[in-house]
Backbone as JSON Lines, residues from 0, in Angstrom:
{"i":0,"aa":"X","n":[-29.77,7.58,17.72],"ca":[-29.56,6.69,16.58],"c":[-28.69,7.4,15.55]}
{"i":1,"aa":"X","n":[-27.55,6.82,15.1],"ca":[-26.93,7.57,14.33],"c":[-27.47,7.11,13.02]}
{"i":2,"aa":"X","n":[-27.12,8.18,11.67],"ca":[-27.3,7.79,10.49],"c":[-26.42,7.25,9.6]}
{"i":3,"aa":"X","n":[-26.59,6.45,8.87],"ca":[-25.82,6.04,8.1],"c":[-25.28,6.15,7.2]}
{"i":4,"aa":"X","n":[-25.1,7.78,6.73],"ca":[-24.92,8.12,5.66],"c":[-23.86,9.06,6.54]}
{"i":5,"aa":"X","n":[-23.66,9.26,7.58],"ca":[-22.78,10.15,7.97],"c":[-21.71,9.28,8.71]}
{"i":6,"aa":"X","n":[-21.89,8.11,9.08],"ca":[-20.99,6.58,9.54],"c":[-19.77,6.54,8.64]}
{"i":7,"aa":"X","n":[-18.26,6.57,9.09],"ca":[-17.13,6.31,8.19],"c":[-17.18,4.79,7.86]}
{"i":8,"aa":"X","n":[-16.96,4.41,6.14],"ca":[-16.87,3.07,5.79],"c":[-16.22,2.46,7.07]}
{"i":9,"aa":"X","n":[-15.93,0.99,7.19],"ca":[-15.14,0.5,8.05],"c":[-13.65,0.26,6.96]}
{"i":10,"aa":"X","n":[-13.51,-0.16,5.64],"ca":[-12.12,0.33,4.88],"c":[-11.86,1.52,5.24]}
{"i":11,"aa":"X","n":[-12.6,2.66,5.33],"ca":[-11.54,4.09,5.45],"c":[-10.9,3.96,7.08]}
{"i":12,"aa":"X","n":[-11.8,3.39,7.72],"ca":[-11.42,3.56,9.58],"c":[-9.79,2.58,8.88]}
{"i":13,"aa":"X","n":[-9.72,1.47,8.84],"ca":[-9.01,0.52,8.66],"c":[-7.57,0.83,7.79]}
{"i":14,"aa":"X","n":[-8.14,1.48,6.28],"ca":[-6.86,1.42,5.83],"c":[-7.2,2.86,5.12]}
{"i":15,"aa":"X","n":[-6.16,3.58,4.9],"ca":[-5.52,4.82,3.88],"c":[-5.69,5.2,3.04]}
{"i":16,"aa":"X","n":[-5.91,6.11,2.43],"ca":[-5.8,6.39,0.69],"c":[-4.99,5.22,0.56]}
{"i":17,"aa":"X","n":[-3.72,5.67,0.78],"ca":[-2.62,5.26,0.21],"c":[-2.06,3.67,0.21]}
{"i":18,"aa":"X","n":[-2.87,3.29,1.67],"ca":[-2.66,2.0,2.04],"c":[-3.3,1.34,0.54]}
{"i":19,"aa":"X","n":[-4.74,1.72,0.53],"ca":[-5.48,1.03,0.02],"c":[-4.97,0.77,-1.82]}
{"i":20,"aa":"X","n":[-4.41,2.03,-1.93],"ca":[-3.88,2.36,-3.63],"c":[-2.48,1.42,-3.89]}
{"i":21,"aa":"X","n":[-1.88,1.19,-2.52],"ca":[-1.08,0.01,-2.46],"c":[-1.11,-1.19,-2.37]}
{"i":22,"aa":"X","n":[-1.9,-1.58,-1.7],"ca":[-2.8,-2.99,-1.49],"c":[-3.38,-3.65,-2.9]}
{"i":23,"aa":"X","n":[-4.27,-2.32,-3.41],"ca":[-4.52,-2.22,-4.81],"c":[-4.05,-3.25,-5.65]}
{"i":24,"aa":"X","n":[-2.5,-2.81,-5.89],"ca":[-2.09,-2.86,-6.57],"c":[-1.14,-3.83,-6.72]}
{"i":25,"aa":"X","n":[-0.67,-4.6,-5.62],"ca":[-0.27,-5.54,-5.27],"c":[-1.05,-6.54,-5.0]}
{"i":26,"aa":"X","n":[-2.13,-6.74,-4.58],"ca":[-2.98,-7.78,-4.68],"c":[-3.73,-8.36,-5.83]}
{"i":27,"aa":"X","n":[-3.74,-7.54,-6.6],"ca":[-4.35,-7.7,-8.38],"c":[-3.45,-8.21,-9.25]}
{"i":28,"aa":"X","n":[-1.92,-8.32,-8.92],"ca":[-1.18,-8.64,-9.23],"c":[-0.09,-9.12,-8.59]}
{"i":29,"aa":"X","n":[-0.57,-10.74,-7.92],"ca":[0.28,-11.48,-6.62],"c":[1.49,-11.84,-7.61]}
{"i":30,"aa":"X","n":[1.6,-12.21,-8.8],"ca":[2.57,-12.72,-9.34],"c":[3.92,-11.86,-9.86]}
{"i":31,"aa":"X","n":[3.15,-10.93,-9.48],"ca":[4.5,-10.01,-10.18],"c":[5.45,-8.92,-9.07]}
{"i":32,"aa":"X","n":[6.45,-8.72,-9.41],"ca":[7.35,-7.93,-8.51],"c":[7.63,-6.73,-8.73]}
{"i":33,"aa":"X","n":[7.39,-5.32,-8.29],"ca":[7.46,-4.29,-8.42],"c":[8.7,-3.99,-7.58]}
{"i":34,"aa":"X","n":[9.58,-2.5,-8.41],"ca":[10.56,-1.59,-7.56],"c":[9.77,-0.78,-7.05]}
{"i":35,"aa":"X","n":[10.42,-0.34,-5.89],"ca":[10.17,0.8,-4.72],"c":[9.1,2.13,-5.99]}
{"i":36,"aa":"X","n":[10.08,2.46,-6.86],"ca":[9.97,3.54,-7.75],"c":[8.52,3.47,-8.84]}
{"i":37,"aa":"X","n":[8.59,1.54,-9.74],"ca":[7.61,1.53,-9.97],"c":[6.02,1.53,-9.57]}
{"i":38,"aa":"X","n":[6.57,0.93,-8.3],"ca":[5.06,1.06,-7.52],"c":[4.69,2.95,-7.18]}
{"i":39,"aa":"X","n":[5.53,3.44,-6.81],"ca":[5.12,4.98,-6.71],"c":[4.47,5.5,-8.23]}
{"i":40,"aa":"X","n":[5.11,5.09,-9.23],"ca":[4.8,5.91,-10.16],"c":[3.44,4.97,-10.25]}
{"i":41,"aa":"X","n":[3.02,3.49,-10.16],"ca":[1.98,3.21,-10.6],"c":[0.76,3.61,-9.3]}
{"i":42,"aa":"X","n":[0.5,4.19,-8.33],"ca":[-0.34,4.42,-7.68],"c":[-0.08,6.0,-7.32]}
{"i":43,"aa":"X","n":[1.04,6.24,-7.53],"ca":[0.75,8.02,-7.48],"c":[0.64,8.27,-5.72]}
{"i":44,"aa":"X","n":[1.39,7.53,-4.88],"ca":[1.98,7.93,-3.97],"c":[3.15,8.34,-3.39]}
{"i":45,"aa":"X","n":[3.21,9.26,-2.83],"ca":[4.36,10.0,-2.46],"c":[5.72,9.21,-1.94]}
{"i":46,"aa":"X","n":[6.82,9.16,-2.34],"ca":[7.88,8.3,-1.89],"c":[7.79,8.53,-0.25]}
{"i":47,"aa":"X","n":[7.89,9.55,0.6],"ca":[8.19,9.39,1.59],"c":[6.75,8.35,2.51]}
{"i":48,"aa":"X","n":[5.55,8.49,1.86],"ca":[4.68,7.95,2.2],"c":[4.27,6.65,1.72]}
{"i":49,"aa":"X","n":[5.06,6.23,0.91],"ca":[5.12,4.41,0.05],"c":[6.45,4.17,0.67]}
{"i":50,"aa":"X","n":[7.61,4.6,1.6],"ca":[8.71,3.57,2.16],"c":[7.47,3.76,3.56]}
{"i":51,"aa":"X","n":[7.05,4.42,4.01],"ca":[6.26,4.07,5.44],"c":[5.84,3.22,5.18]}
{"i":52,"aa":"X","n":[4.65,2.84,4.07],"ca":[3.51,2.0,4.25],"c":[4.28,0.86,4.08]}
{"i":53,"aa":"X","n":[5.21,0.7,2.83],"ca":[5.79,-0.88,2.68],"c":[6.6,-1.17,3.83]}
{"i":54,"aa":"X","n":[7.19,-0.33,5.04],"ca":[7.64,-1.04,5.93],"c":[6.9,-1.56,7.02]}
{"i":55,"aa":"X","n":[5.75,-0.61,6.64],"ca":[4.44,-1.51,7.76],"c":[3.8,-2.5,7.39]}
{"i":56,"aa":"X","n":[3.91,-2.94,6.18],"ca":[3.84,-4.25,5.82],"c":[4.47,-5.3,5.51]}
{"i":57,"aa":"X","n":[5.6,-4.5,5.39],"ca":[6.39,-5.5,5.42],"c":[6.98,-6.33,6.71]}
{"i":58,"aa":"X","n":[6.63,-5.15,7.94],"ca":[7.29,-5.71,9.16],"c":[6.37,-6.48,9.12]}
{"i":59,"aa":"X","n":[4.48,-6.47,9.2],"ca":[3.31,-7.16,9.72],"c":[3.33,-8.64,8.95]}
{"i":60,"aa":"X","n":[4.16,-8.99,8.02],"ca":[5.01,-10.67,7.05],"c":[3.55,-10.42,6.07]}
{"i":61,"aa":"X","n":[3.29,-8.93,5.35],"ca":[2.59,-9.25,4.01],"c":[2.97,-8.89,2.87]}
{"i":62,"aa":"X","n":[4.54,-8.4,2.97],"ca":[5.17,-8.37,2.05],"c":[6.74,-8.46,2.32]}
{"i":63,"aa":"X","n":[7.15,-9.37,0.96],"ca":[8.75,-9.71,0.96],"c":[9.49,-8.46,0.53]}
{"i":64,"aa":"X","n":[10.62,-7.97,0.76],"ca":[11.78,-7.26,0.78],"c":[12.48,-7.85,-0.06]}
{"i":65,"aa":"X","n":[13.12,-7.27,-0.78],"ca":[14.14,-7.81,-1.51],"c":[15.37,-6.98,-2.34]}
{"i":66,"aa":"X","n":[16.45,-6.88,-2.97],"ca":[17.45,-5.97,-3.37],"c":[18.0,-6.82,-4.33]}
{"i":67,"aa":"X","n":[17.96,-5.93,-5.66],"ca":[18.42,-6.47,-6.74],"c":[19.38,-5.14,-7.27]}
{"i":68,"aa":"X","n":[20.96,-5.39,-7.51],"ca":[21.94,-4.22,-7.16],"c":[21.24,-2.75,-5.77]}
{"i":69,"aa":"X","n":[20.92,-1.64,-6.9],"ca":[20.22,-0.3,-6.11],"c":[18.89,-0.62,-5.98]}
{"i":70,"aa":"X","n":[18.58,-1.32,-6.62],"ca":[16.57,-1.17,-6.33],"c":[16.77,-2.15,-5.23]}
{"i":71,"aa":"X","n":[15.14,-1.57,-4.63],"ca":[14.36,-2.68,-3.68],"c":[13.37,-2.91,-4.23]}
């Protein structure tokens, strides 16, 4: 019988620090549009590790892409 206090949540199996600090932060706020840059500085994830995650969501259609001049 295993215990349950030593069982990983099923969010940590599922999603990331980072996923989750992204998800965060975009879901609390469906109406609004963040740059590549502001979203890093507002969750305090690493650029090379916030273009991974937004392209894995973005490929999976839960988030839009978009380019306004240099920003995305």
């Amino acid at each position: 019988m295993r215990s349950s206090a030593s069982a990983p949540q099923l969010v940590d199996v599922l999603f990331g620090a980072y996923r989750r600090r992204i998800l965060s932060l975009l879901l609390l706020r469906p109406d609004e549009s963040f740059y590549v840059r502001e979203i890093a500085r507002l969750t305090g994830v690493p650029a090379g590790s916030l273009h991974r995650e937004l392209k894995l969501l973005t490929a999976a259609g839960l988030l839009e892409r978009s380019s306004s001049g240099n920003q995305v």
